[in-house]
C-alpha positions in Angstrom: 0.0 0.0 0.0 3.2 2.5 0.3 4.3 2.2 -3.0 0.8 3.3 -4.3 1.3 6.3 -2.0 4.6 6.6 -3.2 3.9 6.6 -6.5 0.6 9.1 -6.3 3.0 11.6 -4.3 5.5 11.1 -7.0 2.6 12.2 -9.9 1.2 14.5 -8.2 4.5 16.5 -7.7 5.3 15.7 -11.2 2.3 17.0 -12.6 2.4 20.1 -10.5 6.3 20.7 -12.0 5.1 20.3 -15.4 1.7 23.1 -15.2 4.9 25.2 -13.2 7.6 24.9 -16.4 4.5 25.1 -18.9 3.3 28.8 -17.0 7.1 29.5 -17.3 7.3 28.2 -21.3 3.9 30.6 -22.0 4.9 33.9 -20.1 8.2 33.7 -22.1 6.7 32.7 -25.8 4.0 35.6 -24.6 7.1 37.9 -24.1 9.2 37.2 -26.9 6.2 38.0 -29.6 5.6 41.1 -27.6 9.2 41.8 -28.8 8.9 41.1 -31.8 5.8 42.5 -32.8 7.8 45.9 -31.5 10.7 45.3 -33.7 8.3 44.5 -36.3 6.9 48.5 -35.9 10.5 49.9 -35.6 11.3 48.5 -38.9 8.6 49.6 -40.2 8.8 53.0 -39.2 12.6 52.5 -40.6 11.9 51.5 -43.8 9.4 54.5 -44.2 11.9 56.9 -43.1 14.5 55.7 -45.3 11.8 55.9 -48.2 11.1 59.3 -47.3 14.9 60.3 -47.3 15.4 58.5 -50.6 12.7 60.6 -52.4 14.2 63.7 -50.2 17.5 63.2 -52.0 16.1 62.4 -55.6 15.0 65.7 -55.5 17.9 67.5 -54.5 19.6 65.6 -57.2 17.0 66.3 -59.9 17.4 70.0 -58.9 21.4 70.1 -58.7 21.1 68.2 -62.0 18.6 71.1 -63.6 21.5 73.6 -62.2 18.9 75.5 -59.8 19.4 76.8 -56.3 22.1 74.1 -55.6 22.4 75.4 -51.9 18.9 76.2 -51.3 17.9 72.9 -52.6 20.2 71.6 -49.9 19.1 73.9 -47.2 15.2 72.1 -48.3 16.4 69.3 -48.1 17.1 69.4 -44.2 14.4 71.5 -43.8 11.5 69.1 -44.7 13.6 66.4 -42.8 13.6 68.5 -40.0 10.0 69.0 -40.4 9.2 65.5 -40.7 10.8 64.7 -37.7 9.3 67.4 -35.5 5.8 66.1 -36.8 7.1 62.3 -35.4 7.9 63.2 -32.2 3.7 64.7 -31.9 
């Protein structure tokens, strides 16, 4: 009759380690696609930005190619990307 009890003490903390490592595997999983769903955003957000600067520059290339306002078209150029990034920090 002791090795029954034995052996229902020994399942009963085994089953109770397993739920215990499970909750532990779950808040984890749970935290790591947290993460990534932020990482997700960020390069998101980057590959906007980096669009946004690529069409930026076209244009001050188009207008140093055309030979107008070579230094104002520069000056625009940071202007609009300080612009931009004063309306991302709202």
């Amino acid at each position: 009759m002791t090795e029954f009890i034995k052996m229902d003490i020994f399942f009963f903390v085994t089953t109770l380690a397993v739920v215990f490592l499970t909750g532990i595997v779950v808040f984890i999983l749970w935290r790591v696609a947290r993460i990534l769903r932020y990482v997700e955003h960020i390069s998101k957000q980057i590959a906007l930005e980096s669009d946004a600067i690529r069409h930026d520059l076209a244009g001050v290339h188009s207008d140093i190619q055309k030979g107008k306002g070579r230094l104002q078209s520069v000056f625009n150029f940071f202007g609009t990307r300080m612009k931009r990034a004063s309306h991302n920090k709202k």
